[in-house]
C-alpha positions as CSV (number, residue, x, y, z in Angstrom):
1,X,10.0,20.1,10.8
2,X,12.4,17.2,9.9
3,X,10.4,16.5,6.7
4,X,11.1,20.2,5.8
5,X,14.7,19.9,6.7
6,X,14.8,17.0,4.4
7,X,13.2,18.2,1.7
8,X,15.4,21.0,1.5
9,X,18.2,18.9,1.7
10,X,17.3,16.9,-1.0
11,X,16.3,19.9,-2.9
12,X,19.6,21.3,-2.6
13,X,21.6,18.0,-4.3
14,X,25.3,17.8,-3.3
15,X,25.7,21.6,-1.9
16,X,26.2,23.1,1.2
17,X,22.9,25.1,3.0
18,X,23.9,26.9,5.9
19,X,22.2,26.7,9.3
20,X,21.3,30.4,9.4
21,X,19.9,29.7,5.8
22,X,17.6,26.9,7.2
23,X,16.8,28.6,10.4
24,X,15.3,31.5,8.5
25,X,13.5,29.9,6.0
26,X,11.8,27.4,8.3
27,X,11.6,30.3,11.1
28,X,13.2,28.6,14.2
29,X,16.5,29.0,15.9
30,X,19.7,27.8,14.7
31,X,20.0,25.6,18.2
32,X,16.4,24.0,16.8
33,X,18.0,23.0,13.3
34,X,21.0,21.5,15.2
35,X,19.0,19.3,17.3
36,X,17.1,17.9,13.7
37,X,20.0,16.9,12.1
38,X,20.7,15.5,15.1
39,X,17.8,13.4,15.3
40,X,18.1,12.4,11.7
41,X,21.5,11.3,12.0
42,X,20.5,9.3,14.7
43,X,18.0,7.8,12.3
44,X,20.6,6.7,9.8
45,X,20.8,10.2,7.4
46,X,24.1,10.3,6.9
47,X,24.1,14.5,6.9
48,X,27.5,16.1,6.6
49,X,28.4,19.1,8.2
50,X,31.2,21.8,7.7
51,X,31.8,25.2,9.8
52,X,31.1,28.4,8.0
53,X,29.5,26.0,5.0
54,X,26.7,23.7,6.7
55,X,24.9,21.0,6.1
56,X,24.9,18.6,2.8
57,X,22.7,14.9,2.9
58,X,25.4,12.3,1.8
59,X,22.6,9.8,1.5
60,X,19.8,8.8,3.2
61,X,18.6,5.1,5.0
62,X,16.2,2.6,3.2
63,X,13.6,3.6,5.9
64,X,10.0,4.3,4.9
65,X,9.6,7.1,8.2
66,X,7.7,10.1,8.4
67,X,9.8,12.3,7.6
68,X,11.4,10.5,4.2
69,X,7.5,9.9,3.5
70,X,6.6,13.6,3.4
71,X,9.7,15.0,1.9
72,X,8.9,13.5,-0.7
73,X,4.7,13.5,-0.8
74,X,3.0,14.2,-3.9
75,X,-0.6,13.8,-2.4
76,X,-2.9,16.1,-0.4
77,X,-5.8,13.7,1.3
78,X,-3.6,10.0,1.7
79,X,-0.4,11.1,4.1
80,X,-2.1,13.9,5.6
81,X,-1.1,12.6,8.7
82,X,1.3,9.5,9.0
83,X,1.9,7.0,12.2
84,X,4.8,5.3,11.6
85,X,6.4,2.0,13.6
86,X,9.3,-0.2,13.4
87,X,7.9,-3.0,14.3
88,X,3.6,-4.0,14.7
89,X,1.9,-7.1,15.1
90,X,-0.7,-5.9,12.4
91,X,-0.7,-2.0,10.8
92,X,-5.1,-2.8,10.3
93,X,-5.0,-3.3,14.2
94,X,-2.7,0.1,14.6
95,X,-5.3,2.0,12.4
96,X,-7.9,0.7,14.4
97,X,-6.9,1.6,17.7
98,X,-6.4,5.0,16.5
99,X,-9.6,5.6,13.8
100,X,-12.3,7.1,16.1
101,X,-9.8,9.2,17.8
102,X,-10.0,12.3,15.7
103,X,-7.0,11.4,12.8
104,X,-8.0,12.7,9.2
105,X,-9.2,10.8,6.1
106,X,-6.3,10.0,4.2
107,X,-4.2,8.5,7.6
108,X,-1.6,6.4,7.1
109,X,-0.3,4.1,9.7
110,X,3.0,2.2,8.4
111,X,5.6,0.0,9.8
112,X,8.9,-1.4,8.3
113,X,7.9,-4.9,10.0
114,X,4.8,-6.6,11.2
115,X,5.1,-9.7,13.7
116,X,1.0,-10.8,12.9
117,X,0.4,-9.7,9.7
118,X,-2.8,-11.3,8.0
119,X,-4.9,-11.4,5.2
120,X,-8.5,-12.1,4.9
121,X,-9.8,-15.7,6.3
122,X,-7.2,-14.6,9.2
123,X,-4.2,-15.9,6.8
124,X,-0.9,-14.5,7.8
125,X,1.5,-12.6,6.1
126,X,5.2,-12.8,5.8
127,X,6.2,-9.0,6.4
128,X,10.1,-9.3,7.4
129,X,11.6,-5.9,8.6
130,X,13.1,-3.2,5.6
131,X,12.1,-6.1,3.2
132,X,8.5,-4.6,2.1
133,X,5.9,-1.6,1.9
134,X,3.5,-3.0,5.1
135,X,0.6,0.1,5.6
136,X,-2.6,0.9,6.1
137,X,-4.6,3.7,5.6
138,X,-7.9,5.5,6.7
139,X,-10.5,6.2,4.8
140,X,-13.8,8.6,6.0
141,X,-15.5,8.5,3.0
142,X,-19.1,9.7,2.7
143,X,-20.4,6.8,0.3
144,X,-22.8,4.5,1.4
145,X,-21.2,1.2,3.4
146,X,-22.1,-0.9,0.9
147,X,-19.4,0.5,-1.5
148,X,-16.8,-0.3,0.6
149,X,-15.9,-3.9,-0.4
150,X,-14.5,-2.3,-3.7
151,X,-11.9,-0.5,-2.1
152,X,-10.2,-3.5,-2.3
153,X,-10.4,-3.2,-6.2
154,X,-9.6,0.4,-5.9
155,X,-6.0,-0.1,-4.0
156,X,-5.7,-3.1,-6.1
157,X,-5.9,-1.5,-9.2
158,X,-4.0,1.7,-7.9
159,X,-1.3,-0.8,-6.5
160,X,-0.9,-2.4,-10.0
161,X,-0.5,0.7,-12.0
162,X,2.3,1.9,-9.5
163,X,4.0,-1.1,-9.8
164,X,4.0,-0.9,-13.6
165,X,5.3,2.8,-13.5
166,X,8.4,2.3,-11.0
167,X,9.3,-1.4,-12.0
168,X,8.3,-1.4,-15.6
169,X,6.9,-5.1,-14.6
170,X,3.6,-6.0,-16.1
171,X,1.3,-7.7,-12.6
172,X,-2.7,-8.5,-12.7
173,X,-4.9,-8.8,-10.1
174,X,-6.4,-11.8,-8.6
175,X,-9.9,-11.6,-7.6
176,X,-10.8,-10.2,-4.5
177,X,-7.5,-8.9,-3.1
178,X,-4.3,-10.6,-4.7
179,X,-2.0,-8.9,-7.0
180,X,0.1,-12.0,-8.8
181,X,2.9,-12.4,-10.9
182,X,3.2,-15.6,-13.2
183,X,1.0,-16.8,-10.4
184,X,2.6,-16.4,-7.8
185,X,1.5,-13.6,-5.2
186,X,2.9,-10.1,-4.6
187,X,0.5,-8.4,-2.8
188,X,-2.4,-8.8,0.0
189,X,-4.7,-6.3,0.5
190,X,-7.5,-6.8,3.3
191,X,-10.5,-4.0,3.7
192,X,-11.8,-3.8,7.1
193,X,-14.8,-1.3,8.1
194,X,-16.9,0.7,11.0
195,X,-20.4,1.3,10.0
196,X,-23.9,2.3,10.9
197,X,-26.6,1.4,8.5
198,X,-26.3,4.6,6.4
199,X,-22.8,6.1,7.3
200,X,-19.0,4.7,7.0
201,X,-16.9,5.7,10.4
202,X,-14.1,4.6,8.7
203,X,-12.4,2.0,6.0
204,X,-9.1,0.4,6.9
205,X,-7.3,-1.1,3.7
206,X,-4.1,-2.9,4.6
207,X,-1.8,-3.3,1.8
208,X,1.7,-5.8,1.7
209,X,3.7,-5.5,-1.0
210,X,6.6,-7.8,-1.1
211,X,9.8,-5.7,-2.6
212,X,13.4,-6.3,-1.9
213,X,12.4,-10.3,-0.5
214,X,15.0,-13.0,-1.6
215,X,13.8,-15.7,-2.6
216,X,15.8,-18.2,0.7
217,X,14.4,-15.5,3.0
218,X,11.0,-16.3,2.5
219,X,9.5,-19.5,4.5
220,X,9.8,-22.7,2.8
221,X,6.3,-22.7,2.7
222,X,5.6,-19.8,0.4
223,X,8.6,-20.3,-1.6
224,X,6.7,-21.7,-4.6
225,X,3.7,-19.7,-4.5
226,X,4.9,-16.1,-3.3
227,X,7.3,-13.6,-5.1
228,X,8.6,-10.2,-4.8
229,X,9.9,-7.0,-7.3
230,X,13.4,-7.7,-6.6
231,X,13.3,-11.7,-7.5
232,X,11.2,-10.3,-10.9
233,X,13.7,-7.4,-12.2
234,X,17.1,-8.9,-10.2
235,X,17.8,-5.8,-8.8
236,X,16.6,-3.2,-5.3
237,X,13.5,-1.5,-5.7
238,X,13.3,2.1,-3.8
239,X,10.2,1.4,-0.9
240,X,10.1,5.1,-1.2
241,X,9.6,5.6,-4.8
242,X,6.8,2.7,-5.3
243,X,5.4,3.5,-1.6
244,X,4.8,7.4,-2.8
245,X,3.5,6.1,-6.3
246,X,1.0,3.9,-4.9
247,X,-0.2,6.9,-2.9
248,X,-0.6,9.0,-5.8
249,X,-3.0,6.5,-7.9
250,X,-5.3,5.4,-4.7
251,X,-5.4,9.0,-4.1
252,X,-6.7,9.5,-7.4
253,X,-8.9,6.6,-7.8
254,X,-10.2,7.8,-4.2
255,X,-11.4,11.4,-5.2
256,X,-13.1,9.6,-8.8
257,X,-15.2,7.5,-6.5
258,X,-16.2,10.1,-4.3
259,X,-17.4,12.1,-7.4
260,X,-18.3,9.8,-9.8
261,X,-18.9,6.4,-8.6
262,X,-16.6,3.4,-8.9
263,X,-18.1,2.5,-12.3
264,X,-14.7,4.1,-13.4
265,X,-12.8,1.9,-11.3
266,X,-14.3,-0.9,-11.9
267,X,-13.7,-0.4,-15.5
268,X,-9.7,0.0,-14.9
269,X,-9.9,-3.2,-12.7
270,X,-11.1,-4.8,-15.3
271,X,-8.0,-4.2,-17.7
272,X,-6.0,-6.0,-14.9
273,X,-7.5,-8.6,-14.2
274,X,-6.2,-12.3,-15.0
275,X,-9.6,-13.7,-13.2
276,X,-11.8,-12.7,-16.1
277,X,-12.7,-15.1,-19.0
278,X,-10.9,-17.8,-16.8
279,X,-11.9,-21.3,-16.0
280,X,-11.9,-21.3,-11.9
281,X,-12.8,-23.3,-8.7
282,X,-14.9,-21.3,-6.6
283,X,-13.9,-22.4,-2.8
284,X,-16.8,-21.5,-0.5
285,X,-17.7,-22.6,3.4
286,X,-19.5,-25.2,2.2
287,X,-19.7,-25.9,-1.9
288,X,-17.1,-26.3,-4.0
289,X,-18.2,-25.0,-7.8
290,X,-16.2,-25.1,-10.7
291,X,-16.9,-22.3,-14.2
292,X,-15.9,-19.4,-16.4
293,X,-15.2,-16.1,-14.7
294,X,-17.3,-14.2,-17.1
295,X,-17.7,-10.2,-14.8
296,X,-17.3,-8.5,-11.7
297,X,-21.1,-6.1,-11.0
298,X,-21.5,-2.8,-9.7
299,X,-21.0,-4.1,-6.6
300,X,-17.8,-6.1,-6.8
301,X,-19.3,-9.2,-6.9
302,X,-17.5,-12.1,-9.2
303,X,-20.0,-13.5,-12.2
304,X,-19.4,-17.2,-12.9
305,X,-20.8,-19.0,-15.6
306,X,-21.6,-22.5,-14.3
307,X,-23.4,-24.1,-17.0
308,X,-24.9,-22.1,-18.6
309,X,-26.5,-20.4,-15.1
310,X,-24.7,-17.0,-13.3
311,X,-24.0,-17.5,-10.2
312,X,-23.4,-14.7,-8.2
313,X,-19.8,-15.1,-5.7
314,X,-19.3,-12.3,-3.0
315,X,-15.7,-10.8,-1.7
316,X,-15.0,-12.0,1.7
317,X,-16.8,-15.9,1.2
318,X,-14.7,-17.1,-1.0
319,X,-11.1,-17.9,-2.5
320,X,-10.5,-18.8,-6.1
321,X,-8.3,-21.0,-8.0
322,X,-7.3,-21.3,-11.7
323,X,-8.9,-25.1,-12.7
324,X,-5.9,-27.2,-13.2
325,X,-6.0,-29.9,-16.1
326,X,-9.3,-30.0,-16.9
């Protein structure tokens, strides 16, 4: 109901709609549309009111809620049904708690801050509060569970394109899950899945984006080595905007592998990729191997040329590095 009031707001620019006008088109009572602008006001909308006019939105909070979310929703599979938090230790271990509990393909579980937020090889991730787009969603899709590692290249990819529509910033995509810019990151992604031999229960991808971070508010640590879109183009980003976009290309990309394979996306992965044709260390558990990223294969899989031989580097074992003065 708020989303509706919201959208109709928004809808309605810098005029006046009248309570008995909202009541009647969203088929409640008057007291009912008091006590949502209420609650949204409470939530930082700063909604005007006058007698005899009604209601006007001023402007709204840089909060990434349910309700902003939807107004504003261009998909019909990915935000079908959104969980949204302040504050999480992880949004993956939200989405798990509630994956085999009935919520549809296409759940989002999202959170403007996350205390343990982590990456794959249990790395965390810096995810400071209204600073970032930190989500996850649900997939149920009814490919085989040994597609699912390139998920990661699908949100990958659909994350990069998004970024290039909103920001105008040209990014490309470190193989397995890193979206970088000038090498330093901008986005984790880590795929996590439920599975019996034949059937997916569900797919998890959890996606951080690093957007309005300054540069001092970041750990010394990362300082050097991680970046976000307002440190690129100098100025805020809208969460909304980018989070929305993202969900229209994954949505996309999502009903293309369900009807055609991922050989398509793949192919787009492949356009933004800065792994390929590079000279890279491979970093396993227990061998170090240095050659030329020549491929990804159907399956995801990195192809490195080491000497002359292909060797054959799976998502999940591994962490690469460009090869530094050689």
């Amino acid at each position: 109901m708020r989303s509706q009031i919201l959208n109709l707001l928004k809808q309605n620019g810098n005029k006046f709609l009248s309570g008995e006008y909202l009541a009647d088109t969203l088929k409640v009572s008057r007291t009912a549309i008091w006590k949502h602008i209420k609650a949204l006001r409470d939530n930082g909308y700063n909604i005007e009111s006058v007698p005899r006019s009604g209601y006007r939105l001023i402007d709204s909070p840089d909060l990434l809620s349910s309700e902003e979310i939807k107004s504003s929703l261009t998909t019909k599979i990915l935000g079908s049904e959104i969980l949204y938090f302040e504050t999480v230790d992880s949004t993956n271990t939200q989405a798990k708690k509630v994956a085999l509990q009935g919520v549809k393909d296409g759940t989002i579980i999202i959170s403007e801050e996350q205390g343990g937020g982590r990456g794959r090889l249990s790395r965390s991730f810096f995810s400071p509060k209204y600073k970032g787009i930190w989500f996850s969603v649900i997939l149920k899709p009814k490919f085989l569970p040994q597609e699912a590692p390139k998920c990661t290249l699908m949100a990958a990819t659909a994350i990069t394109k998004a970024i290039e529509d909103v920001t105008g910033v040209k990014v490309g995509i470190k193989w397995p899950n890193d979206v970088l810019y000038e090498g330093k990151k901008l986005v984790g992604i880590l795929t996590e899945m439920n599975a019996e031999m034949d059937c997916i229960n569900y797919i998890i991808i959890g996606m951080g984006i690093n957007v309005n971070i300054d540069k001092e508010e970041m750990p010394e640590e990362i300082q050097n080595i991680a970046t976000s879109l307002s440190q690129i183009t100098g100025k805020k980003i809208s969460r909304l905007k980018l989070l929305n976009k993202i969900l229209y290309y994954l949505e996309h990309l999502y009903i293309i592998c369900q009807e055609e394979g991922f050989a398509p996306i793949l192919d787009e992965w492949r356009k933004y990729s800065i792994t390929l044709n590079q000279h890279i260390r491979v970093i396993g558990t227990n061998e170090v191997l240095e050659g030329i990223a020549v491929d990804i294969d159907d399956d995801g899989a990195l192809l490195v040329n080491i000497d002359g031989q292909i060797k054959r580097v799976l998502a999940g074992d591994v962490s690469i590095r460009p090869v530094q003065n050689r």
